[in-house]
C-alpha positions, 0 to 999 in steps of 0.5 A: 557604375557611376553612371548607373548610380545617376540614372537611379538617383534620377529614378528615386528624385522622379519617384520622390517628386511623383509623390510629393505631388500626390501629398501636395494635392491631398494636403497642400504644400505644407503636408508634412515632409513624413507623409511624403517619405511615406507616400514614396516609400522611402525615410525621410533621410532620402528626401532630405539627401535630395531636397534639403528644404521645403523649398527645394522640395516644392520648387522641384515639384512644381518644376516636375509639373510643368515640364509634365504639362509643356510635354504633353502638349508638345505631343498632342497635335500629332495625337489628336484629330484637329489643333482646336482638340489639342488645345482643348485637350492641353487646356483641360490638362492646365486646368487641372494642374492649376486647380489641384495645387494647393499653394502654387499661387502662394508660392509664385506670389512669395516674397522669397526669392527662391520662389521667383524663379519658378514664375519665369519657369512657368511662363517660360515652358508653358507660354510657348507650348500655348502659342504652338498649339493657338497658331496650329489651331489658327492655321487651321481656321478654327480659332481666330487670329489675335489670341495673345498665349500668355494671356490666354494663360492668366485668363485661365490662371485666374479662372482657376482660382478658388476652383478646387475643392468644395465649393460649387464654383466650376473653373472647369465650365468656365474655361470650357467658355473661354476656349469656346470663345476662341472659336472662328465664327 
């Protein structure tokens, strides 16, 4: 019994942190906590029973993302045709995931030292599954050696700021250059 009671909890913490990230991209980080009890469909007691502050409730969101985006891009070397179209494809994944979080570069650049954690999380599930799908890509010749994964990442991490939206700026083309340039000659 207890163990079921664990896997729902687990169920209702994924549900809880799949909505919050939907108010987060609608709203920013700091969309009132009942727009997320509404969006999941619960009180706000739930989430205050699993998140006991913003911070844990963002903290837990971001983290929820990135492990979304490292899985997928573990997958998608045995899903697409060529490791340059799963990078291509991981790329436009990271981009989105980038561009639509309101705050994400206010959090990780925060004085709080509860949010210095989730950098190194980023950095530490992101870079490698960058640096698996550059050495597939380079192993197979069509990009060329030498691209350092990390900074591939604050390449695009850069690129992406002030890219979501209304503004006419376009990271998207932008990236879609620099995954390009990556190309071997």
């Amino acid at each position: 019994m207890a163990e079921r009671k664990r896997a729902d909890a687990r169920r209702n913490e994924r549900a809880l942190l799949d909505a919050a990230a939907a108010v987060f991209v609608r709203s920013g980080v700091d969309a009132p906590v009942r727009d997320i009890a509404a969006e999941a469909g619960v009180g706000m007691g739930t989430i205050y029973r699993h998140f006991p502050n913003r911070a844990d409730l963002v903290i837990a969101v971001y983290r929820h993302q990135v492990d979304a985006c490292a899985e997928v891009g573990r997958t998608l070397l045995e899903k697409e045709p060529t490791p340059y179209a799963a990078l291509r494809v991981w790329v436009d994944l990271f981009v989105d995931f980038l561009i639509t979080k309101h705050g994400l570069a206010a959090a990780l650049q925060s004085e709080t030292a509860r949010f210095e954690s989730l950098h190194a999380y980023f950095v530490d599930n992101l870079v490698p599954v960058c640096a698996a799908l550059l050495d597939a890509a380079v192993e197979s010749g069509e990009i060329r050696p030498g691209v350092d994964p990390y900074g591939l990442l604050r390449g695009i991490g850069n690129l992406c700021v002030g890219g979501g939206g209304d503004s006419p700026y376009d990271a998207r083309q932008l990236v879609g250059l620099l995954i390009a340039g990556l190309r071997a000659t």
